[in-house]
C-alpha positions in Angstrom: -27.0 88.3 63.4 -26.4 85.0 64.3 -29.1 82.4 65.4 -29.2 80.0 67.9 -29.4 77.3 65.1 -26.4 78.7 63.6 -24.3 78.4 66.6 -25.2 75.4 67.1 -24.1 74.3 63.6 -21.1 75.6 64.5 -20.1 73.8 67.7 -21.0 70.3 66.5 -18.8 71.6 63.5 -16.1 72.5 66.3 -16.9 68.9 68.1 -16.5 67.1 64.7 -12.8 68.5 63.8 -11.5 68.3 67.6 -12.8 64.7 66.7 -10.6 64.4 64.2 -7.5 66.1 65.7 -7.5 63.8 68.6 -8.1 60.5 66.2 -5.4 61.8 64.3 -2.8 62.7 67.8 -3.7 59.1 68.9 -2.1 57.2 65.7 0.4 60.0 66.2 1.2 57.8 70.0 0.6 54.7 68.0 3.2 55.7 66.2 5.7 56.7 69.1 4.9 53.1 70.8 6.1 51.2 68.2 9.5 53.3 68.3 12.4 50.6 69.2 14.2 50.7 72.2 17.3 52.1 71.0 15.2 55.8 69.7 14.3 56.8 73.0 15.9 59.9 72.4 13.8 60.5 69.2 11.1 59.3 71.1 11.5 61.8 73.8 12.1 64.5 71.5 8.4 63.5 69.7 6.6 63.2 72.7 6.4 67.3 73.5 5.6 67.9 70.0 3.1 65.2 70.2 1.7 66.1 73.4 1.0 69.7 72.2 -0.8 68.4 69.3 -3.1 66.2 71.7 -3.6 68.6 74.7 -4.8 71.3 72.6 -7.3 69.1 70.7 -8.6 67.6 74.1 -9.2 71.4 75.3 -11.1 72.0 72.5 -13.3 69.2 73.1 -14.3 70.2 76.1 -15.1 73.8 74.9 -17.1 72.4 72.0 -19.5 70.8 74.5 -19.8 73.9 76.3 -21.0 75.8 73.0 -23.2 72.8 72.5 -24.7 73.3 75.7 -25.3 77.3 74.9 -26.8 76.9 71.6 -29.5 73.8 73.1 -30.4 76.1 75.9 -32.0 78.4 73.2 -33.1 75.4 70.5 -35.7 74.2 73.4 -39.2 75.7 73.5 -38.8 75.8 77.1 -35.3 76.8 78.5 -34.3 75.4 81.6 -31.6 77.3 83.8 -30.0 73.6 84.4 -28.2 74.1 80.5 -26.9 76.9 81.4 -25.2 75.6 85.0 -23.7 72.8 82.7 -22.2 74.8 81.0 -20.6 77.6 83.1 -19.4 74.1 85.0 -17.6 72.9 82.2 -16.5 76.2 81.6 -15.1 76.5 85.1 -13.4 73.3 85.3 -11.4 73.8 81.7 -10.0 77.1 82.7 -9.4 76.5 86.7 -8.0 72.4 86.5 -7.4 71.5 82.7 -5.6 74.4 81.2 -3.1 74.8 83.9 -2.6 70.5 84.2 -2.3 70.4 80.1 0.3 73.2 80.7 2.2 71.1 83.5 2.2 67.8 81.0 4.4 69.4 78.8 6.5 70.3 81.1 6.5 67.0 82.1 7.1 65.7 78.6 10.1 68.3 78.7 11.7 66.6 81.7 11.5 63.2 79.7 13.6 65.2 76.8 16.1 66.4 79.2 16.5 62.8 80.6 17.2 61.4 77.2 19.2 64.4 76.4 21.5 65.3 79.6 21.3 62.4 81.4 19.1 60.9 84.7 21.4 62.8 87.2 21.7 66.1 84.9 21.0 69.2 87.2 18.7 72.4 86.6 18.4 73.1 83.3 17.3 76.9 81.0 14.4 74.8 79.8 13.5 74.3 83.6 13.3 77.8 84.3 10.9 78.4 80.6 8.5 75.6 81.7 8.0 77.1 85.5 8.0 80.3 83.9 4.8 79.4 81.5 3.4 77.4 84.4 2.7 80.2 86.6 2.0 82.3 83.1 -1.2 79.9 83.0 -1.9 79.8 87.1 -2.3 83.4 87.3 -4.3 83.7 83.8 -6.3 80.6 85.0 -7.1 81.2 89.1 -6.5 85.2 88.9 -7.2 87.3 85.9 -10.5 84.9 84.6 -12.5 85.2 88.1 -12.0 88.9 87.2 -13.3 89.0 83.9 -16.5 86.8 84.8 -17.1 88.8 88.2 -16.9 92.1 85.9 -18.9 90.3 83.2 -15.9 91.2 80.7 -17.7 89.6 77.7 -19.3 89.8 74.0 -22.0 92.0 74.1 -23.9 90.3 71.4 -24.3 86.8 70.3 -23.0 87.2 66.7 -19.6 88.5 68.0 -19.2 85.5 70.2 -19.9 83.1 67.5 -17.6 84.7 65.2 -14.5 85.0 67.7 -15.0 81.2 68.6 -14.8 80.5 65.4 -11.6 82.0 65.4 -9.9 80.6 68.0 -11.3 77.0 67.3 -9.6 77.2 63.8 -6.3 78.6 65.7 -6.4 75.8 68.2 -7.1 73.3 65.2 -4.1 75.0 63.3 -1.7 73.8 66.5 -3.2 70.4 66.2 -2.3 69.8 62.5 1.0 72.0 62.9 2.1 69.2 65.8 1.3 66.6 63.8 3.1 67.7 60.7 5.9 68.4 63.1 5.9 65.0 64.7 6.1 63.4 61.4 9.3 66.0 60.8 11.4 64.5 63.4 10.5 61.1 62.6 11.8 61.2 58.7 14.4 63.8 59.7 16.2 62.6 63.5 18.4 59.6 64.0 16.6 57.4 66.4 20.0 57.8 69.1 19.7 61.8 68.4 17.9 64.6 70.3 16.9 67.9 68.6 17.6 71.3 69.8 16.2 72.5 73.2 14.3 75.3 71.7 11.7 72.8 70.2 10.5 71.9 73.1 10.7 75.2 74.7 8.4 76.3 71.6 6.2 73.5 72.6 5.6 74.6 76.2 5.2 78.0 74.8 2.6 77.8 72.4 0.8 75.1 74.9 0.5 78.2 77.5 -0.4 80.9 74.7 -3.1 78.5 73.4 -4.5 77.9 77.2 -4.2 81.2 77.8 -6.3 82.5 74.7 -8.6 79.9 75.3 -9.2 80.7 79.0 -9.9 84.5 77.9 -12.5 83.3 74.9 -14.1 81.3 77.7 -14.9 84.2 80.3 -15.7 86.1 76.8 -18.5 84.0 75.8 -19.7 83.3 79.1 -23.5 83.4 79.3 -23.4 86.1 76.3 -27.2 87.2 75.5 -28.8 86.0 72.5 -30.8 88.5 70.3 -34.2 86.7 71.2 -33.2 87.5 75.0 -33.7 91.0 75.1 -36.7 92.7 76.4 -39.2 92.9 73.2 -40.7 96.4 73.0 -44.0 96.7 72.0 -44.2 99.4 69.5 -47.9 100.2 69.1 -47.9 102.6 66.4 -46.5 100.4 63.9 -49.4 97.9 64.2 -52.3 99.3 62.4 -54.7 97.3 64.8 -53.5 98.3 67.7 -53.0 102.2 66.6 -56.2 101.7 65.5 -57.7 100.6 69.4 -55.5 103.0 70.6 -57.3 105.8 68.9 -60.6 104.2 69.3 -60.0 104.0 73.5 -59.0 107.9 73.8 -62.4 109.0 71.9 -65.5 110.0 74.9 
């Protein structure tokens, strides 16, 4: 069973590697600014792949505050109910507003890769109809199916489950962070600066942004005010105190 001091362990361990994730996508756009001007098409190319990389590890900050906040509410002698309206707020915001604008940066970032690619004036492209497609994946996931789960109270039932499935999908979401940057890295030793790589790449990117935001939005109506073993209703059990059987006995003689 998992303590409140272990969970917290575990979300400044969260905090510390999203830390490092995002320090590590930022030299990534260091890298991209210092690109000439004549690899804008390898820049364009990087930037989804980049972008994933970053977006994820952003989201993941955010979520590691909210654990933060879960595990202090049950580290004070004296919880207050304003720790645990911080964090159903943060929780709120990242799966209403951030998931679904991470989503729609990429596809942003997709539209730079077709400019480089096709042309300003090119029309409607296949990778268009992917990145609408995994836009309105993450709308409905984000405004429609996680009101659901936290109206039906869809969650962990115990504490130690949600500890051990964040734990999960924090190394998963870390994973994508180091996979992007490994990636980005790819494309700069491996494209020619006036070269563009295959559409798929940034179709993958769009895709696993929206499966990442997706997962992430269902582990955050899963561990949504999940009760902590020292929460439950103690029951006093009389008989196995020896003092109290002992009083017990001693009240029901004449």
């Amino acid at each position: 069973m998992a303590d409140p001091q272990d969970s917290f362990v575990s979300a400044v361990r969260t905090l510390v590697a999203a830390f490092i994730g995002l320090v590590l996508s930022s030299l990534g756009y260091a890298v991209l600014a210092g690109e000439p001007s004549d690899a804008q098409a390898r820049s364009a190319s990087s930037e989804p792949v980049l972008g994933v990389g970053f977006a994820v590890t952003g989201s993941l900050i955010i979520y590691a505050i909210a654990l933060t906040l879960d595990a202090a509410e049950h580290l004070v002698q004296t919880p207050s109910r304003t720790h645990g309206q911080v964090s159903a707020s943060v929780r709120h915001i990242l799966a209403w507003f951030v998931a679904p604008l991470l989503v729609f940066y990429i596809f942003l970032s997709d539209q730079d890769y077709e400019d480089a690619r096709y042309g300003q004036c090119h029309g409607t492209e296949p990778l268009d109809y992917v990145g609408l497609g995994f836009i309105a994946m993450q709308v409905v996931v984000s405004w429609l199916i996680y009101p659901i789960m936290i109206r039906r109270h869809t969650r962990a039932k115990k504490w130690n489950i949600a500890v051990r499935t964040t734990a999960w999908v924090s190394w998963l979401l870390l994973l994508v962070t180091f996979a992007s940057a490994i990636a980005f890295a790819l494309i700069g030793a491996e494209v020619r600066a006036t070269h563009t790589v295959s559409p798929l790449i940034p179709g993958a990117c769009i895709a696993i942004m929206t499966l990442a935001m997706v997962g992430l939005t269902g582990q955050l109506a899963y561990t949504h005010q999940v009760p902590h073993a020292q929460d439950q209703p103690h029951v006093d059990r009389g008989d196995t105190d020896p003092d109290h059987a002992a009083g017990a006995g001693s009240e029901a003689l004449p």
